[in-house]
LUMNU-436532 format. One record per residue (C-alpha): x, y, z. Coordinates in Angstrom, 3 decimals, decimal comma. Layout:
BEGIN
c1=X; c2=Y; c3=Z
...
% end
This chain:
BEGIN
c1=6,485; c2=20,373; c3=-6,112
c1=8,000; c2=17,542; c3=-4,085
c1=9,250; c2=14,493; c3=-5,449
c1=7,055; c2=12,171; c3=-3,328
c1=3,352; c2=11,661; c3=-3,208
c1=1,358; c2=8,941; c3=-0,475
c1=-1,644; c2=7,232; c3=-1,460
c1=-4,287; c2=6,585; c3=1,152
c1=-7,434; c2=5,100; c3=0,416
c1=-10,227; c2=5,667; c3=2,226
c1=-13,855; c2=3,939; c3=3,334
c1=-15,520; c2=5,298; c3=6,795
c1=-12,629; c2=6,772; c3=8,043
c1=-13,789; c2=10,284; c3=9,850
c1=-12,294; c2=9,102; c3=13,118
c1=-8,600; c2=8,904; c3=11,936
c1=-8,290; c2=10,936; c3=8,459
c1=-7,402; c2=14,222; c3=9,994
c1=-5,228; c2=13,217; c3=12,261
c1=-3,242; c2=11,210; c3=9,133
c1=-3,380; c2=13,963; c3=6,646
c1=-1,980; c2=16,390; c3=9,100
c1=0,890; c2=14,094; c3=10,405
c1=2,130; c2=13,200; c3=7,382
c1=1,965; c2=16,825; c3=5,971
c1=4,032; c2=17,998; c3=9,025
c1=6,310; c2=15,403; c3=8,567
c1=10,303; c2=16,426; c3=7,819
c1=10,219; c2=14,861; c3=4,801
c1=8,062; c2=17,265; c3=2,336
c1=5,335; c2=14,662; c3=1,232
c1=2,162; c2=15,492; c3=-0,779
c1=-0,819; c2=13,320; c3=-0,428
c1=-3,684; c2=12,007; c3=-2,523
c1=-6,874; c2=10,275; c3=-0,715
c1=-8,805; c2=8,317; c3=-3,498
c1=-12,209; c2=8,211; c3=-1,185
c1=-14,644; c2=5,592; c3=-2,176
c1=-17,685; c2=7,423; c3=-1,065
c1=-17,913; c2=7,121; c3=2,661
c1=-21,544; c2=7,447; c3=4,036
c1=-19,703; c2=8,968; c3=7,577
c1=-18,582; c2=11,793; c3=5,786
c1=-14,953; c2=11,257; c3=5,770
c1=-14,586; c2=12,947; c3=2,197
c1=-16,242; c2=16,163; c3=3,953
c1=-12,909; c2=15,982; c3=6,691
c1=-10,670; c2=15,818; c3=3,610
c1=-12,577; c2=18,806; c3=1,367
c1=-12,578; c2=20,799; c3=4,252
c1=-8,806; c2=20,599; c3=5,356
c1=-7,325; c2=21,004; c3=1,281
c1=-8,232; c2=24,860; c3=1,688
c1=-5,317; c2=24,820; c3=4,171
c1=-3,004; c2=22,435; c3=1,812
c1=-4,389; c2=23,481; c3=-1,623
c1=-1,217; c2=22,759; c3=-3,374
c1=0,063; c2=19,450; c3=-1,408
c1=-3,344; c2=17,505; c3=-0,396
c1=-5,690; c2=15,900; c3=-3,284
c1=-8,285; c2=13,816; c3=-3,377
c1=-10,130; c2=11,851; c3=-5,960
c1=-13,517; c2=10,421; c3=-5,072
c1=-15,207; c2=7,110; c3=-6,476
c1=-18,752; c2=6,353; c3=-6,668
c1=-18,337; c2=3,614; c3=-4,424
c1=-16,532; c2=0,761; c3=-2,301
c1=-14,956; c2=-0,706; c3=-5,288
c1=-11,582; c2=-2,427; c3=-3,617
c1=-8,406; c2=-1,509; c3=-2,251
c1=-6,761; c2=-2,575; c3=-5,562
c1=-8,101; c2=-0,741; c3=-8,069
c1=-8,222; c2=2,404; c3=-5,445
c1=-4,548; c2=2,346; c3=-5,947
c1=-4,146; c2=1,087; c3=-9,315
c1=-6,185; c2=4,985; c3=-9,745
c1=-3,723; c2=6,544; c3=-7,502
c1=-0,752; c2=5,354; c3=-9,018
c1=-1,889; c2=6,253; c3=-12,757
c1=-3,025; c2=9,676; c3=-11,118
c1=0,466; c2=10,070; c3=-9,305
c1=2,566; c2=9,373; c3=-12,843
c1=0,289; c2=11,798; c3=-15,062
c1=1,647; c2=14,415; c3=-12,230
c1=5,137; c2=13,400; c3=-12,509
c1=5,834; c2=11,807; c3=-9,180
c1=8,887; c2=9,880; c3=-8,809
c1=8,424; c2=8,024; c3=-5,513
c1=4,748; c2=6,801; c3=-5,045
c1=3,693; c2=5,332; c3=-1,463
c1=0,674; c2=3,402; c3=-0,626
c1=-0,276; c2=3,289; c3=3,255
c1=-3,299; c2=2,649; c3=5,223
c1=-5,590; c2=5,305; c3=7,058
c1=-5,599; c2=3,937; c3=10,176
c1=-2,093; c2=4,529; c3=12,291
c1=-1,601; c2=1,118; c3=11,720
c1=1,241; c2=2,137; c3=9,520
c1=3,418; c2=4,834; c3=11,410
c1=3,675; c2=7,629; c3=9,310
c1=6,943; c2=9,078; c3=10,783
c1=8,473; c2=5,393; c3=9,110
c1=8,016; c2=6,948; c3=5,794
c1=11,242; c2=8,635; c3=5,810
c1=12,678; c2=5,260; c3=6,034
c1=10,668; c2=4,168; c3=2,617
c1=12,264; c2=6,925; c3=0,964
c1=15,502; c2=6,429; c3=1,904
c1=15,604; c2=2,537; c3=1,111
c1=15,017; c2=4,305; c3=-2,216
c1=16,311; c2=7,278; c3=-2,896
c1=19,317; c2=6,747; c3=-0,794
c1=20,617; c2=3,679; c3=-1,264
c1=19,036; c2=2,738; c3=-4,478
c1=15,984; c2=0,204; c3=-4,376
c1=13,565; c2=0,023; c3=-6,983
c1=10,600; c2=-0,787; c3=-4,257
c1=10,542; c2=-0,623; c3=-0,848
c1=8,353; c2=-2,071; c3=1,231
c1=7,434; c2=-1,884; c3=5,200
c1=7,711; c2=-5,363; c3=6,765
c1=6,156; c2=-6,858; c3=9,964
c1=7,857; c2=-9,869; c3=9,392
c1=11,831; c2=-9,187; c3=8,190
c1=13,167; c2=-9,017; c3=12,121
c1=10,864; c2=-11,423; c3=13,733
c1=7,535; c2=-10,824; c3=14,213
c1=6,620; c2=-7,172; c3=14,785
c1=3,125; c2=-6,755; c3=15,443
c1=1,099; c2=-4,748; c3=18,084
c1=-2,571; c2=-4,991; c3=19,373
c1=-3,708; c2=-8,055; c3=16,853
c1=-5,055; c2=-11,061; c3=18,746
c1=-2,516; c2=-14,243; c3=18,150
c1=-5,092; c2=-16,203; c3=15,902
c1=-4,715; c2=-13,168; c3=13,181
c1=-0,898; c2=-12,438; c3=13,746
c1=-0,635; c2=-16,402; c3=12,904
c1=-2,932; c2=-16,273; c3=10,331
c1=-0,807; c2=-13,033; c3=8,950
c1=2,538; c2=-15,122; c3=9,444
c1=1,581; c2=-17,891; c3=7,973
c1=0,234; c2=-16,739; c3=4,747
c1=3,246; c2=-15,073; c3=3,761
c1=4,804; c2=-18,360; c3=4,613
c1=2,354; c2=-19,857; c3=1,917
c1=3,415; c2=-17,302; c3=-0,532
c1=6,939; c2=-17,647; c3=-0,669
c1=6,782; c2=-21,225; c3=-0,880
c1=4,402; c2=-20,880; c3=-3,801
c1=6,119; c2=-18,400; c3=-5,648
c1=9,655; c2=-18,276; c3=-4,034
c1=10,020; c2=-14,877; c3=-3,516
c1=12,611; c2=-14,015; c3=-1,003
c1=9,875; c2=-11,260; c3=0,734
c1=9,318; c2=-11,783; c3=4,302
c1=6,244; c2=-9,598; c3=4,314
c1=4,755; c2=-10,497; c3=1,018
c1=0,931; c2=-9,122; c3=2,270
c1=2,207; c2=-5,850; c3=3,270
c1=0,607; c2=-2,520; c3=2,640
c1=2,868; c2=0,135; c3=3,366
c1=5,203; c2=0,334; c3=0,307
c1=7,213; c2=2,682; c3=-1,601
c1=7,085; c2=2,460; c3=-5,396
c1=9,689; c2=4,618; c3=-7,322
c1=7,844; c2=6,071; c3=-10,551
c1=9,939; c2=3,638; c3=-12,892
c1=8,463; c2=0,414; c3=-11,161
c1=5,040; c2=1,450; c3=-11,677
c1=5,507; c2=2,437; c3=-15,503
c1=7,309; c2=-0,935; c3=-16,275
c1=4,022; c2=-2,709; c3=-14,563
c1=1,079; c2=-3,359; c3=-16,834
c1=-1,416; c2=-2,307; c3=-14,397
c1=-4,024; c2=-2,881; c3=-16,619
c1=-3,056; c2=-6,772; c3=-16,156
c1=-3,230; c2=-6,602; c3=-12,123
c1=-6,313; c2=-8,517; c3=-11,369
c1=-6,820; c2=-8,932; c3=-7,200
c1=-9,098; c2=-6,343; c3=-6,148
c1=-8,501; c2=-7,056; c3=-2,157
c1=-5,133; c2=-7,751; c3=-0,265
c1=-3,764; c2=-9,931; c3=-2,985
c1=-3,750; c2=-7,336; c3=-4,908
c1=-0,419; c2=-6,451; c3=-2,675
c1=1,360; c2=-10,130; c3=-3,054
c1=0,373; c2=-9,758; c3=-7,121
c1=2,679; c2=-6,223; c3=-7,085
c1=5,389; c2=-7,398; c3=-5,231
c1=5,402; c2=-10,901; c3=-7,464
c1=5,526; c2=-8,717; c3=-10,663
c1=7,687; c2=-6,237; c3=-9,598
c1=9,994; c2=-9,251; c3=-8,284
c1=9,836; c2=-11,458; c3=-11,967
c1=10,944; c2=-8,420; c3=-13,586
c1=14,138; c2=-8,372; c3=-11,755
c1=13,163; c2=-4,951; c3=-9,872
c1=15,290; c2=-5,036; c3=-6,479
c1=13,243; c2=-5,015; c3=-3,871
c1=14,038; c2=-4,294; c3=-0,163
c1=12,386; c2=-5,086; c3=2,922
c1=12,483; c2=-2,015; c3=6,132
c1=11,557; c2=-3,545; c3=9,438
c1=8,027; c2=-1,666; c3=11,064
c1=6,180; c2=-2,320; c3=13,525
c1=2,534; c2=-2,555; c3=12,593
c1=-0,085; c2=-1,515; c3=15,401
c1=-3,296; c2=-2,753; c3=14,609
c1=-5,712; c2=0,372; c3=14,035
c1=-8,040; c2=2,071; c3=17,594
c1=-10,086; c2=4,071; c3=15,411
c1=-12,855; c2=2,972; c3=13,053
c1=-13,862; c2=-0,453; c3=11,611
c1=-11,136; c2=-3,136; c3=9,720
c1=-11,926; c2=-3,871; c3=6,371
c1=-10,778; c2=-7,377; c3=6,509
c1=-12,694; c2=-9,890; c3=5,766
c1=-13,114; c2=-13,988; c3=5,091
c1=-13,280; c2=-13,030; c3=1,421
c1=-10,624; c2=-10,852; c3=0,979
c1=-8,466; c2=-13,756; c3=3,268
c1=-9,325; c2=-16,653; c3=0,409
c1=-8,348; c2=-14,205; c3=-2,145
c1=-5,628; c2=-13,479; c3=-1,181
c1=-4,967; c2=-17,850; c3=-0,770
c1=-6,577; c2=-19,086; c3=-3,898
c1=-5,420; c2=-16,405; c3=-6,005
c1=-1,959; c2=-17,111; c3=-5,266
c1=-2,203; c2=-20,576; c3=-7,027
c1=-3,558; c2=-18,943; c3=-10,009
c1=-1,104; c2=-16,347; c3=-10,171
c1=2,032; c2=-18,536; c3=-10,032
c1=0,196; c2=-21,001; c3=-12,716
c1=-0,263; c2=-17,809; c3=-15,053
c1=3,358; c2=-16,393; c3=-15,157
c1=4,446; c2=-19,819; c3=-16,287
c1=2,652; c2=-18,687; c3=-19,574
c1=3,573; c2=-15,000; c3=-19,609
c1=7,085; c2=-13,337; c3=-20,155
c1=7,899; c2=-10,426; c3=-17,679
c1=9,430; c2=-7,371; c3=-19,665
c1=10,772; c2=-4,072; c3=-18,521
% end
């Protein structure tokens, strides 16, 4: 068994899940992978069933009886990924719009040279984004602008999605007590991992916005992800961070 394990969540994503799961698997860097599949109508759990009889022993999926958040898909996946013993635990999108051959780089920010949490940033050499229109790379910018100023983390990339957890990180975390359900869910992480002194580091990516399939973004999950933020920095005044 490898040492490493990448969560993808998934919600109508037949046009890009093969091509994924077989990049990654092929990848130098021996990876397993777990899909926690919220019971797409376009039969993208059927794609993933079908290709674990070639990868019985490194692909996995759990399946949900519903859209129920990107949060608490990987709040599954991580308590999954710790019963089984992993000891570094990504989280990465579906849709290309994280480059799987950058994973490598996650690990090594780890493994290597001895972060606690690693984390794939648009944002920590400039502004590295491809194929999203300037109103949502602003909007992107911006609100990660927003966050450090309200909690003063020293993140660049405080939104961002592709991360690498190692196993201790996410048994320190009472993930019972992470709330967000949409993309605040990631700035909530990286703010608790951050107040309990974890050290965090930031590997430049570039993020190409996804050619296959629909983006789950929405208005909703935006003022989440804004209002929440307030809340959040309010409430660890009252709480005390262990590890």
């Amino acid at each position: 068994m490898t040492d490493s394990i990448v969560i993808i969540p998934t919600y109508n994503e037949k046009e890009n899940i093969e091509r994924m799961i077989r990049r990654v698997i092929t990848l130098p860097k021996e990876l397993d992978i777990l899909i926690v599949e919220d019971n797409s109508p376009d039969g993208t759990g059927d794609i993933i069933k079908l290709i674990m009889k070639e990868y019985p022993d490194r692909l996995f999926i759990e399946e949900r009886k519903g859209k129920l958040g990107l949060g608490t898909a990987y709040i599954h996946g991580f308590n999954w990924a710790l019963n089984k013993g992993y000891e570094y635990i990504f989280e990465m999108d579906a849709d290309f719009s994280h480059n799987p051959d950058d994973l490598a780089r996650l690990y090594d920010a780890c493994a290597v040279q001895g972060a606690d949490m690693s984390i794939g940033s648009r944002y920590i050499r400039g502004v590295n984004v491809v194929n999203w229109p300037m109103g949502r790379v602003l909007m992107s910018y911006f609100a990660s602008m927003y966050v450090r100023s309200i909690t003063r983390m020293r993140i660049m990339d405080t939104t961002a999605g592709f991360v690498c957890y190692t196993s201790k990180v996410l048994k320190a975390i009472d993930l019972n007590r992470i709330h967000f359900v949409g993309y605040a869910f990631q700035i909530e992480m990286k703010f608790t991992a951050w107040k309990m002194g974890f050290r965090i580091a930031e590997v430049p990516i570039i993020f190409t916005d996804r050619t296959e399939g629909q983006s789950k973004m929405s208005k909703g999950i935006f003022k989440e992800a804004i209002l929440g933020v307030m809340s959040m920095k309010i409430k660890s005044w009252f709480r005390e961070y262990k590890r």
